[in-house]
N, C-alpha and C positions, 0 to 999 in steps of 0.2 A: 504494500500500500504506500503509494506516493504522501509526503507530511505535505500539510500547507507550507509556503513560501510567505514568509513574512513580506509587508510592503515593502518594507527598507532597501526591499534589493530589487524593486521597480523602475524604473527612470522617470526620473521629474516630471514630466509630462503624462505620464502614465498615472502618476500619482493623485495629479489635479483633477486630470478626468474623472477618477474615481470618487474624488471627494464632493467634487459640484453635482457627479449624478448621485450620490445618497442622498445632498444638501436639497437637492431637485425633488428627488423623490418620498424626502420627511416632509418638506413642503406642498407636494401631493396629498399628502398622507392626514392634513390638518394639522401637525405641529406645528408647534409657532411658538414665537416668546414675546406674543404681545404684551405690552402692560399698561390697563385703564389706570389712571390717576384717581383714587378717591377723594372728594370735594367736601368740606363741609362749613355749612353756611349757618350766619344767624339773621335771625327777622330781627326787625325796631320800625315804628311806626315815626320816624324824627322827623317826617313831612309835617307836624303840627308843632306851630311858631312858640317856642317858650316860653313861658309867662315870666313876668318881671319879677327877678328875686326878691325884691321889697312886698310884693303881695302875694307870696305864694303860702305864708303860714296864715294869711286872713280865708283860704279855702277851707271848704270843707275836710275833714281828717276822711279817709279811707282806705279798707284793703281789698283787696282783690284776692276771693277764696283759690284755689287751683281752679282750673276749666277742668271738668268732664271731656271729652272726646271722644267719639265712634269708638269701634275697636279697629275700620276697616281703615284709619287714619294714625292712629297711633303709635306706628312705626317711627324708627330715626330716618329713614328712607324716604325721598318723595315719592308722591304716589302720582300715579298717571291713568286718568280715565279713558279706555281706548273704546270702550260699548257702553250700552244703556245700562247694564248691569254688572262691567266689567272691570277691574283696576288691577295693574299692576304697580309695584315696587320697584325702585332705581335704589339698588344697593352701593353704586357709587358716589351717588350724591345724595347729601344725608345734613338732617339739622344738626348743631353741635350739642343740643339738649335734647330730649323729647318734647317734640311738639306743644302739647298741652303746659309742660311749662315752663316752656320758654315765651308764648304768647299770653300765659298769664302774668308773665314780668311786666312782660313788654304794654301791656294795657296797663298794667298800674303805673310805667315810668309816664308813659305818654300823658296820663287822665290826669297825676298831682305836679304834670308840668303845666297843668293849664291852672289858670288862675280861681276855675272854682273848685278845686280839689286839694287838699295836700297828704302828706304822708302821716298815715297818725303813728305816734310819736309810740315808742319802744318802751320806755319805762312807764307807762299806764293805760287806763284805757278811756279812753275821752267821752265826756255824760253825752255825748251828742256827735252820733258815727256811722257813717257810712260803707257799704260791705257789694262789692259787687261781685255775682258768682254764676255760673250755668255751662254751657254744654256747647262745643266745636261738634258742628255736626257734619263738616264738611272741610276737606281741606287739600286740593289734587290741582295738579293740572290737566286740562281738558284737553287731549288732544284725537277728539270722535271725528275731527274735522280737521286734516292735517295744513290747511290754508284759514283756519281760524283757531289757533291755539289759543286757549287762556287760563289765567291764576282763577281759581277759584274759593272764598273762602263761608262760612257760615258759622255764623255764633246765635245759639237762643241765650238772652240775657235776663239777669234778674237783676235792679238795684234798689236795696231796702235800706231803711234808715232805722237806727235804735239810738233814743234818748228816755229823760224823763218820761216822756208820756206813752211810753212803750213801743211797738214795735209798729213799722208803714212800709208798705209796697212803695215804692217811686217809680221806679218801671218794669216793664215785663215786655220784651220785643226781640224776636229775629231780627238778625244784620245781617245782610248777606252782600259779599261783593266779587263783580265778574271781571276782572280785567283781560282786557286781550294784551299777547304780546307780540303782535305785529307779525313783521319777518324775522326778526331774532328771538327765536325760541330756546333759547341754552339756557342752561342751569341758574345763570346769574340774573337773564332778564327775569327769568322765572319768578326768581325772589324778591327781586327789583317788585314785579308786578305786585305780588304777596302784600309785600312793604305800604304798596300804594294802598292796596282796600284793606288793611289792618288801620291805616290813618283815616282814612275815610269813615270807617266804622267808631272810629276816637270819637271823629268832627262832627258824626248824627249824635253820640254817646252826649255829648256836651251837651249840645241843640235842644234835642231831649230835655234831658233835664234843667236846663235854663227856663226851658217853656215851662213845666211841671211849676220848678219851684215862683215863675210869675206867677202863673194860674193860681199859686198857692196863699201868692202872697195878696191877691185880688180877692178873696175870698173873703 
């Protein structure tokens, strides 16, 4: 029985051939050494104009309970709706928190940078407090329609007040906001867009209850 002949005693040219056709042929074959970049991003809603730090302890004190969210959402992954009833997960781009709370930060940074809200304070609990809390019901990119992609986001809200005189509903409302992102649909518009209807949803948040507490003070 003839032994195999090692490469080494092939001629150079003989050798290359041999290595571009395996390198050919692994290549055929699906091996690869691709490698995706994992991404991960964070919301903030800083599209609403900061309130003057001289007036920001005359606001309301409040916290912001954690949000609830789906289950179909509560991944670090973004999700991507491709059917009426369909979503996938992008395992390479991902929030740096869990969703739910990271955007319940991010509503409390936003709401006690506006002038009728502030942070109620650590060491007590203030006779007279505001607490907002509820459920992300939705929270994907849409992309059912690959020439109209858009941010999608949905919160059912609650804001109650507790003082002296016991406890009041102040609102109860879904927010929902669709933003499209255009031609540039990548990871970053994505968030970009996110970013936009989480401020959006701050700006009705205010509105709201500006109105409530006139109505209130009419009474």
């Amino acid at each position: 029985m003839n032994s195999l002949r090692p490469l080494t005693g092939l001629p150079l040219f003989v050798m290359i051939t041999c290595i571009l056709t395996a390198a050919a042929f692994l290549a055929g074959c699906g091996i690869k050494n691709d490698y995706t970049k994992k991404q991960m991003f964070r919301l903030d809603a800083g599209d609403n104009s900061p309130a003057d730090q001289s007036n920001r302890s005359t606001g309301a004190p409040l916290v912001v309970k954690r949000l609830d969210i789906s289950p179909e959402f509560n991944g670090a992954g973004f999700v991507y709706r491709v059917g009426e009833n369909r979503f996938t997960q992008d395992y390479y781009n991902t929030y740096m928190t869990p969703p739910a709370r990271m955007i319940s930060d991010v509503m409390l940074e936003a709401l006690v940078n506006s002038s009728q809200f502030a942070p109620a304070p650590n060491n007590r609990i203030p006779d007279d407090i505001f607490q907002l809390w509820g459920k992300i019901t939705a929270l994907y990119c849409d992309r059912r329609n690959a020439s109209h992609v858009s941010a999608v986001v949905t919160m059912a809200l609650n804001l109650d007040r507790l003082n002296k005189e016991g406890f009041t509903k102040v609102l109860s409302k879904t927010y929902s906001r669709q933003i499209p992102l255009g031609k540039n649909t990548s990871p970053q518009a994505y968030i970009q867009a996110l970013n936009r209807g989480l401020a959006e949803i701050v700006k009705d948040i205010l509105s709201d209850y500006q109105n409530v507490t006139i109505q209130a003070d009419n009474q």
